[in-house]
C-alpha positions, 0 to 999 in steps of 0.5 A: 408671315415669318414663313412667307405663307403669307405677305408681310404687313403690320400687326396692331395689337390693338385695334381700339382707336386704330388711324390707319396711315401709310400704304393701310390707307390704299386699303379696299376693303376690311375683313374682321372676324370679330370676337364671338364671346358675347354672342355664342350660346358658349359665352355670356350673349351680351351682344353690344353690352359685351367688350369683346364682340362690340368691337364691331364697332371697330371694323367700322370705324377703320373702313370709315378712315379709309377713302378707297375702301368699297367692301368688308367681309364679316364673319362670326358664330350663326348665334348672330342669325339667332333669337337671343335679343341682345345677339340680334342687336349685334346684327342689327347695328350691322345692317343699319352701319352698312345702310348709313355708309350705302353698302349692300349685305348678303349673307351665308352660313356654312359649318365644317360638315359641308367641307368634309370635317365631322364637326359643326362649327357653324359660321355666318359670313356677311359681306357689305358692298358697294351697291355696283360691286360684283365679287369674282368667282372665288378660287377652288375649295381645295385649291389651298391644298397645294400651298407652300405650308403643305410641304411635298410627300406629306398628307395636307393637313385636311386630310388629316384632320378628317380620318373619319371612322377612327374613334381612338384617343388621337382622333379625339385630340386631332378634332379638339385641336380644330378648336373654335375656329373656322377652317380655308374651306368654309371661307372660300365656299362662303366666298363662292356663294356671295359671289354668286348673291352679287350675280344677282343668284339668291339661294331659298 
């Protein structure tokens, strides 16, 4: 935002008991990607039990406060799809959220393979909406690419990430700085194919 990459708006530090007010309460729509720690295989899978990925319960409570709102767009770690037990609640409390507020849910998952990343980083992207609603067709994967953060004679980010063939010390640090996160590309090819799902498109 301090680079005008994206629109001002304010920032909640906490976002326990957050009472959305002001020009927030025009909102249409929550997109949380909540914390994974109590649902990755990597952490401690205490699903709701956990303080960290229970803010879920947040994202809700906020879409609740906000009288126009129609639609929210949830992503976390495919663990969620999982068989841990305690992991499955996190999504069943979801599901059965989405239902007592009349939302349909679609979901997809993706991992940086499928953009061009050699990594895994696999991710579910759910989104709840209104039964009526169909989501637009989202911009291109790589439409990011031309974007004012990718300053003019210089390679896009992307691209550098993925020098692919290279096994030397940097390559290794360039991958390591993807860290535990999900790249543009996974969510607007997760966008692409929800769109389609709320066409009435259903993918086997």
């Amino acid at each position: 935002m301090a680079e005008g990459a994206l629109p001002a708006c304010p920032i909640i530090e906490d976002v326990v008991g957050f009472q959305p007010e002001g020009q927030v309460l025009t909102a249409k729509a929550v997109t949380a990607g909540f914390p994974c720690q109590d649902i990755s295989q990597a952490g401690n899978q205490a699903g709701l039990h956990g303080h960290r990925s229970s803010l879920i319960k947040e994202a809700f409570k906020t879409y609740d406060c906000l009288p126009n709102a129609y639609m929210m767009l949830l992503e976390n770690v495919s663990a969620l799809l999982g068989m841990n037990k305690e992991c499955r609640k996190v999504l069943n409390y979801i599901l059965q959220a989405a239902k007592k507020r009349d939302l349909a849910v679609f979901w997809t998952t993706n991992q940086l393979t499928n953009v061009g990343l050699p990594a895994s980083r696999r991710r579910v992207f759910l989104l709840l909406c209104k039964n009526d609603f169909t989501l637009q067709q989202a911009p291109p994967i790589d439409h990011f690419a031309n974007l004012p953060w990718n300053a003019g004679n210089t390679t896009p980010m992307h691209k550098w990430l993925v020098r692919d063939n290279e096994k030397r010390d940097d390559h290794k640090s360039r991958m390591n700085s993807l860290g535990n996160v999900v790249v543009p590309q996974q969510a607007f090819l997760a966008l692409s194919v929800l769109a389609r799902m709320t066409q009435g498109e259903f993918f086997v």
